[in-house]
C-alpha positions as CSV (number, residue, x, y, z in Angstrom):
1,X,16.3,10.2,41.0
2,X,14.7,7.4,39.6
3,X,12.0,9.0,37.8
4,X,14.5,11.0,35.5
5,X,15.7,9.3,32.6
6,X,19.1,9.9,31.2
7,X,19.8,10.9,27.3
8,X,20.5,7.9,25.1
9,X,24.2,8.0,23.8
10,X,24.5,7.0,20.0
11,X,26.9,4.1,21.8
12,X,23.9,2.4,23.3
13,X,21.7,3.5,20.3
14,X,24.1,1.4,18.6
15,X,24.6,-1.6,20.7
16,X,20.6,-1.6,21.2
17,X,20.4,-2.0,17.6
18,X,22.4,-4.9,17.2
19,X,21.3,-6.4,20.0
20,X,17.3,-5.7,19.3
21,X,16.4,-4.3,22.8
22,X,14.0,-2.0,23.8
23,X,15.8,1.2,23.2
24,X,15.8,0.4,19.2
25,X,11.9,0.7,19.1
26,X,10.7,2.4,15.8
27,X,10.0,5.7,16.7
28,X,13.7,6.1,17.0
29,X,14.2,4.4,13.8
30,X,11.5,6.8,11.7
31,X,8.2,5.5,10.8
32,X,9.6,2.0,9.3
33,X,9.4,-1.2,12.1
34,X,12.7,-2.1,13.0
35,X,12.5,-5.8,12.5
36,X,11.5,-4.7,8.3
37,X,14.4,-2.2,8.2
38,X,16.6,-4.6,6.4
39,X,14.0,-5.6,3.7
40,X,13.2,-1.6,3.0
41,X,14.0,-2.1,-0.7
42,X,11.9,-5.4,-1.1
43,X,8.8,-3.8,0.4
44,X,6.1,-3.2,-2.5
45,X,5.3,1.0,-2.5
46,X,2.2,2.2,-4.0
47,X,2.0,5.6,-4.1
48,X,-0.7,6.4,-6.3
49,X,0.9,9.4,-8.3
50,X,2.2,11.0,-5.6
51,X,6.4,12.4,-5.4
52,X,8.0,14.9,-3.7
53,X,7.2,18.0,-5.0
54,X,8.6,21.7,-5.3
55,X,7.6,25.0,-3.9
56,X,8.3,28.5,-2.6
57,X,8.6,29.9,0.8
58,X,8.0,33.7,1.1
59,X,9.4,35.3,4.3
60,X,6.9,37.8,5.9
61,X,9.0,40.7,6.0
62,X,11.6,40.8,3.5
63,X,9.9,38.5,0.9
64,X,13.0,36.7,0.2
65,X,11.9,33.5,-2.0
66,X,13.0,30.0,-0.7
67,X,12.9,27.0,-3.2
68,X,12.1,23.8,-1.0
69,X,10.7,20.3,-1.4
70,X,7.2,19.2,-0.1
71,X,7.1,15.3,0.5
72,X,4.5,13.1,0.2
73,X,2.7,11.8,2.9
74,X,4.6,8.3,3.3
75,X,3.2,5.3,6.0
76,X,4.1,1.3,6.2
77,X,1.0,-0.4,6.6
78,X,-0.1,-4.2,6.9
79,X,-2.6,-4.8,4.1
80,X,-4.7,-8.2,3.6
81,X,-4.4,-9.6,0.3
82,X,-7.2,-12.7,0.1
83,X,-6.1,-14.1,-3.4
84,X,-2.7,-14.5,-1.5
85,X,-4.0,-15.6,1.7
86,X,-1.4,-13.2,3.6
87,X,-0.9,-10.1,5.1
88,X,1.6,-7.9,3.0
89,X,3.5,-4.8,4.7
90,X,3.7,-2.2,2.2
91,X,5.0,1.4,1.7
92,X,1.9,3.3,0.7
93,X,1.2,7.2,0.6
94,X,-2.5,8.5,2.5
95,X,-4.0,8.9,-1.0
96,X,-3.1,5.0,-1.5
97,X,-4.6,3.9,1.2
98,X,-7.5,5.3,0.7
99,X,-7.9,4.7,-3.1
100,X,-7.5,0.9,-1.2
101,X,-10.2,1.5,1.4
102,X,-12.2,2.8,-1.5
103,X,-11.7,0.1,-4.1
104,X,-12.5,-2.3,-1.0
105,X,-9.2,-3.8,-0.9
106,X,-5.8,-4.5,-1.6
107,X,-6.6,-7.2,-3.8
108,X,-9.6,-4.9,-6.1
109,X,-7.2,-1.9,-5.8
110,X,-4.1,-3.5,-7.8
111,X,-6.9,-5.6,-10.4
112,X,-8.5,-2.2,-11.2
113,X,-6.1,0.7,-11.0
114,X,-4.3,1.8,-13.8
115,X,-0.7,0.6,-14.0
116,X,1.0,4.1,-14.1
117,X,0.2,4.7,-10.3
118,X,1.7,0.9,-9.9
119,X,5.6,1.9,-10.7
120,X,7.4,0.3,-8.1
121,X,9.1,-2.8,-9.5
122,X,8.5,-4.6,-6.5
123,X,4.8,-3.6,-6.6
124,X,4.6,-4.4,-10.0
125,X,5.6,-8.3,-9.2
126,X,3.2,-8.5,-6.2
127,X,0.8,-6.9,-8.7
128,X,1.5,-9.7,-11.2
129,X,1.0,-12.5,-8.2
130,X,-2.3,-10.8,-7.9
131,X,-3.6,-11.2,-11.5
132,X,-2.2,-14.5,-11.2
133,X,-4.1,-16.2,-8.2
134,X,-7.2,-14.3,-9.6
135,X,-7.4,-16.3,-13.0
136,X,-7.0,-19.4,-11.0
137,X,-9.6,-18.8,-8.3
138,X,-11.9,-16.3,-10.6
139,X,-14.4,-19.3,-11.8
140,X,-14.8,-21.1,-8.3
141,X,-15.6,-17.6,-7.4
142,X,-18.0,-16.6,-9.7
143,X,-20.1,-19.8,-9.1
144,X,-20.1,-19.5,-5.6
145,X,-21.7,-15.7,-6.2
146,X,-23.6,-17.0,-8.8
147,X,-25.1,-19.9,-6.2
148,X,-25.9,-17.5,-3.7
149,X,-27.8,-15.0,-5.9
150,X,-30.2,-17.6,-7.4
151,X,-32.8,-16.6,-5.4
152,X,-33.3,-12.6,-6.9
153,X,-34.3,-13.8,-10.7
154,X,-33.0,-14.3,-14.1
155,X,-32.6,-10.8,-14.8
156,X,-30.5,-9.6,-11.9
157,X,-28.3,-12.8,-12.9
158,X,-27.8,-11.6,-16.5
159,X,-27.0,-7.6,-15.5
160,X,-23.9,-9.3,-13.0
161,X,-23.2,-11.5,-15.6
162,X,-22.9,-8.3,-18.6
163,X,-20.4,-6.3,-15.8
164,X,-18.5,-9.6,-14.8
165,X,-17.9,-9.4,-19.0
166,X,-17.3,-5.4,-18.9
167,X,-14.6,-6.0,-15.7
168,X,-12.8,-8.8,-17.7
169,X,-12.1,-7.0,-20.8
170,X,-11.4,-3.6,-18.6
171,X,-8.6,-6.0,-16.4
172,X,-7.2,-7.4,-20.2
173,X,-6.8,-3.5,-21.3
174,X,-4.7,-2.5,-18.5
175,X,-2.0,-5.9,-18.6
């Protein structure tokens, strides 16, 4: 019948792998896409104080206690980083991704969170990058702002200029 499909031996799980053909697709392969699995310990993970953690399991009817582990919500994602002009794939847990969506991007999320949720030494370098393009492009940045709020009057300018001061010396606490 050709509407049946057969079950895939390991042998051609194996040989699809090598080969890069359709049977290696990633949901075979866990959540990770297949052409990344060999750069799974370069890729930056942000996981925003979340591990695995430990629990009990109670069974209903003899109430035998269980120890067992409850992992963390883990997904790979493509995030856009603007300072770096590139789009980074990253291991990040749900609360991560939405501290990002939150902070309103990639690039705000690693200038403004605190560096104990950023533990990952590969993070920590892309981190670093970060911080580093932001110095360079911060002024041509701020005068482009600046131009474009001329028109709402010398005391709105002064407030964003006060906070611009408050963000700088909150980003030279937390290097």
């Amino acid at each position: 019948m050709p509407g049946v499909q057969k079950p895939v031996l390991i042998k051609q799980l194996q040989h699809a792998l090598t080969q890069g053909t359709k049977l290696a697709d990633p949901r075979r392969l866990g959540s990770i896409p297949f052409e990344y699995a060999h750069l799974r310990n370069s890729i930056p993970t942000l996981m925003h104080g979340k591990r695995i953690a430990f629990g009990t399991i109670t069974s209903e009817k003899s109430e035998i206690k269980t120890r067992r582990p409850f992992y963390p919500n883990v997904i790979y994602s493509f995030q856009r980083s603007n300072y770096l002009d590139m789009n980074v794939l990253l291991r990040l847990s749900t609360e991560a991704l939405r501290q990002i969506e939150r902070a309103g991007g990639l690039d705000s999320y690693l200038l403004t969170v605190d560096p104990e949720f950023v533990k990952d030494p590969c993070a920590i370098a892309f981190r670093k990058r970060v911080f580093e393009e932001f110095e360079k492009k911060k002024d041509e940045l701020r005068r482009k702002e600046m131009d474009a709020l001329k028109g709402f009057g010398p005391d709105y300018i002064m407030k964003l200029k006060e906070n611009y001061w408050r963000f700088d010396t909150y980003l030279l606490k937390k290097k």
